[in-house]
C-alpha positions as CSV (number, residue, x, y, z in Angstrom):
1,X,-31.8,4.8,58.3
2,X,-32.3,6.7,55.5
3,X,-36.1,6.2,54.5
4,X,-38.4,6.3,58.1
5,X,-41.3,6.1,55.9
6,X,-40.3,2.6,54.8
7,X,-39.1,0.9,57.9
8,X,-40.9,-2.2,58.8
9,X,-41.8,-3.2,54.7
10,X,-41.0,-6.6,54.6
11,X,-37.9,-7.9,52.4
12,X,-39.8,-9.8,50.0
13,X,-42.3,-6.6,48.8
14,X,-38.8,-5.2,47.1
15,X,-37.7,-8.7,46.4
16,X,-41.1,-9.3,45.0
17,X,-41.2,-6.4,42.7
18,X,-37.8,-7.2,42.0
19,X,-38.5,-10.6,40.2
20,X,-41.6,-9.0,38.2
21,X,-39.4,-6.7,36.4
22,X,-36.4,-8.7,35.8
23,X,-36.9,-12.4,36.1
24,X,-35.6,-14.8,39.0
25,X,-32.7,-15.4,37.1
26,X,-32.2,-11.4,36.3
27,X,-31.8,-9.3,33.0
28,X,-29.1,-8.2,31.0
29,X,-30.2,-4.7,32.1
30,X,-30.0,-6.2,35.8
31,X,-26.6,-7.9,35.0
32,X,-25.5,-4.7,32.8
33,X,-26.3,-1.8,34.7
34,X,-27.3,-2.7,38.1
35,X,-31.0,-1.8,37.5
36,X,-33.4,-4.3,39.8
37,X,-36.1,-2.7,39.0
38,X,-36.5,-1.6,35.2
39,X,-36.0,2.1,36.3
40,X,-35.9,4.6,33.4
41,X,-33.0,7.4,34.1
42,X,-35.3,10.3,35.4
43,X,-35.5,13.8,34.6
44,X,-37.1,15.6,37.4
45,X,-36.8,14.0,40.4
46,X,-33.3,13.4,42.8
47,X,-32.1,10.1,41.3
48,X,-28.9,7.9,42.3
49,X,-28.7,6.5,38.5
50,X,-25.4,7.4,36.9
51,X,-26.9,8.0,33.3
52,X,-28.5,5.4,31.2
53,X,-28.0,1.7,30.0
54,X,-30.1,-0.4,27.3
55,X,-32.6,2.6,27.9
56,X,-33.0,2.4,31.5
57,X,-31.5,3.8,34.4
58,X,-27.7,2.5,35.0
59,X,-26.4,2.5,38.8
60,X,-22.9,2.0,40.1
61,X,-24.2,-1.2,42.4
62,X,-27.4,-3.0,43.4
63,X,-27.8,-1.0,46.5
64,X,-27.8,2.5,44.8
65,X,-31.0,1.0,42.6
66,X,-32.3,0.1,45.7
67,X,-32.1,3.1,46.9
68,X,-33.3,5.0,44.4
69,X,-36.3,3.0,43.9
70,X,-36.9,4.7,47.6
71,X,-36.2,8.0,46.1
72,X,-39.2,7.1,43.3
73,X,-41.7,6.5,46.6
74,X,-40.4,9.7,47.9
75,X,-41.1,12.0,45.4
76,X,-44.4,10.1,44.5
77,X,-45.5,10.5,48.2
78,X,-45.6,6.8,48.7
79,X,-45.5,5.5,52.2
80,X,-45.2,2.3,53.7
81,X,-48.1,1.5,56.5
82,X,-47.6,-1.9,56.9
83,X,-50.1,-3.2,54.5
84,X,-48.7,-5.4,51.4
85,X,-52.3,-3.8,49.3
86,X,-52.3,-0.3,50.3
87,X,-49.0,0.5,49.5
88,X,-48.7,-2.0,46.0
89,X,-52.0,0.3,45.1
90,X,-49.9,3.7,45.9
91,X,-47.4,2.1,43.6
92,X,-49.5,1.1,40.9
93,X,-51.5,4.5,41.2
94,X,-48.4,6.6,40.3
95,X,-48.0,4.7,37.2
96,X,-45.0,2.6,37.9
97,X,-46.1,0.2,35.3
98,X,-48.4,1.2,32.1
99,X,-50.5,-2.1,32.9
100,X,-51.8,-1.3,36.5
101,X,-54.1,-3.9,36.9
102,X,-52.2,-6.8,35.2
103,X,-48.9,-5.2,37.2
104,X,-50.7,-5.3,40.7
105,X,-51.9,-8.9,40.9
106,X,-48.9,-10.0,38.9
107,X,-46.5,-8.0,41.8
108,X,-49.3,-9.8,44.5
109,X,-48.9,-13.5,42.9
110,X,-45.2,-13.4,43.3
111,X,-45.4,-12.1,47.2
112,X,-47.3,-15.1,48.2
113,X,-45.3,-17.5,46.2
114,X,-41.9,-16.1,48.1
């Protein structure tokens, strides 16, 4: 309901991106503060993180990180269009990760093994 630009984007893209950054078994800063997605607290942008834990973003529940991972694609312009590639490249073009390359087929390998 609240992000039109993403409806339609298949579970396991999040879930996918979701094991990259924090294990299939989780993290202690998944366990800790809610964070699915190694999220630092940010500074410019609308956020739904409620300060900062182990260095990253903390949230009150899983779904608020979800969320706010949404809030990242909205203020970085990033759309889904129902391609798996294109919109892993718009993520990995606005820096999500410092290791773009490595990040993107890493993020890939893990959507075709779920």
């Amino acid at each position: 309901v609240f992000f039109p630009s993403h409806w339609g984007m298949p579970y396991k893209v999040l879930k996918s991106q979701s094991i990259l950054e924090i294990g299939k078994s989780g993290s202690n800063i998944s366990r800790e503060c809610n964070n699915l997605f190694g999220m630092k607290h940010p500074i410019k942008r609308d956020t739904m993180s409620s300060g900062t834990c182990r260095g990253h973003a903390k949230y009150v529940s899983i779904f608020a990180s979800i969320y706010d991972r949404f809030l990242w694609d909205k203020y970085n312009g990033i759309k889904w269009n129902g391609k798996k590639l294109d919109y892993i490249g718009q993520v990995v073009r606005q820096r999500y990760n410092p290791n773009p390359v490595g990040y993107a087929a890493a993020w890939v390998d893990i959507i075709s093994q779920n």
